[in-house]
C-alpha positions as a printed NumPy array, in Angstrom:
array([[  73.58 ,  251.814, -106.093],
       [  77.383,  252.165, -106.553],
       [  76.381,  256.056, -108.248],
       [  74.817,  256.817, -104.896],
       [  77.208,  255.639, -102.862],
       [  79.936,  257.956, -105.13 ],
       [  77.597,  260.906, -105.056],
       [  77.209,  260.925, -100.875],
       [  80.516,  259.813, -100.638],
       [  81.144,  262.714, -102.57 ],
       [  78.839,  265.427, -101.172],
       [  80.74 ,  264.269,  -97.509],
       [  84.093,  264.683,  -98.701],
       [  83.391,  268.3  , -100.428],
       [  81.335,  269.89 ,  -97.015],
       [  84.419,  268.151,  -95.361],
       [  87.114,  269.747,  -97.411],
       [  85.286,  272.975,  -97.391],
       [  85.455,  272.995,  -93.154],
       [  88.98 ,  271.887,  -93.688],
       [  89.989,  274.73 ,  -95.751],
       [  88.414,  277.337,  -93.543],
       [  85.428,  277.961,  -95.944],
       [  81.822,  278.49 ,  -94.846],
       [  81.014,  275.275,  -97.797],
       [  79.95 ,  276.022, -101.301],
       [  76.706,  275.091, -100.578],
       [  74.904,  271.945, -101.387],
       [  75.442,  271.588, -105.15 ],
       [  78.408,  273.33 , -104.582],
       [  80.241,  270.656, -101.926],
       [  78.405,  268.104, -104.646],
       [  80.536,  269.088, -107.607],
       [  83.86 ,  270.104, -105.317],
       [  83.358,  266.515, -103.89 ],
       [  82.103,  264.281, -106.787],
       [  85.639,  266.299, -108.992],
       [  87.455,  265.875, -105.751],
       [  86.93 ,  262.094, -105.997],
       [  88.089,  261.282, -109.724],
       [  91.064,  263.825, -109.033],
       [  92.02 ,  262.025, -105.616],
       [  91.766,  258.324, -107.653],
       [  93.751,  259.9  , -110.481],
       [  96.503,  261.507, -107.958],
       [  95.887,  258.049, -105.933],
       [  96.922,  255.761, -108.838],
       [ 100.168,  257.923, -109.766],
       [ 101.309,  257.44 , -106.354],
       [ 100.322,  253.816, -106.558],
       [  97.96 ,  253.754, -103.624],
       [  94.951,  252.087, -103.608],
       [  91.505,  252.922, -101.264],
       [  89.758,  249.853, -100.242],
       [  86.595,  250.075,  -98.288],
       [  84.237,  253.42 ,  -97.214],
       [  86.728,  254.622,  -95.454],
       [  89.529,  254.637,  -98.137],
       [  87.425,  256.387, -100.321],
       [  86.233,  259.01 ,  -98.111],
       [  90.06 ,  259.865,  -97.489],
       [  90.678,  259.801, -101.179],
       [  87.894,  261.622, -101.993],
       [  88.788,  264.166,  -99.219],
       [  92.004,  264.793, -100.276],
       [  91.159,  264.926, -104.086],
       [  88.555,  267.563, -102.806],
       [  91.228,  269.534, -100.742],
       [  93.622,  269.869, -103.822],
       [  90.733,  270.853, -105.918],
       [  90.038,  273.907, -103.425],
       [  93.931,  274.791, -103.141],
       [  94.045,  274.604, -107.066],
       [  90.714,  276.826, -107.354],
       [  92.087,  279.329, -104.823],
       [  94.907,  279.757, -106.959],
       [  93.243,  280.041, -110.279],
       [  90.867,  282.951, -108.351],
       [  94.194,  284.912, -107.321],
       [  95.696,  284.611, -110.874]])
């Protein structure tokens, strides 16, 4: 249950970032994988800065923001 919970959790976060960034989304599978790397990059960038996400919530921001520095960093690699 806890995978499924990550996945939509996931899949949220990614169609989120993607309307935050000013994309159209990357589709379902697409906002899937953005979110789902979004999430274990937001935990990793979380724990660094010695924050920690409690709740649905939490982890919807952390995911989110994981999932927005994922886009920034794949915009960048795409200019390069």
């Amino acid at each position: 249950m806890a995978l499924l919970w990550f996945l939509l959790i996931g899949l949220f976060a990614g169609w989120l970032a993607g309307m935050i960034m000013k994309g159209g989304g990357y589709g379902l599978l697409g906002d899937l994988i953005i979110g789902v790397i979004g999430a274990l990059l937001g935990g990793f960038l979380f724990g660094l800065l010695g924050i920690a996400a409690y709740g649905l919530l939490g982890r919807l921001v952390m995911a989110l923001v994981g999932a927005i520095v994922l886009i920034v960093l794949l915009r960048v690699l795409k200019r390069a």
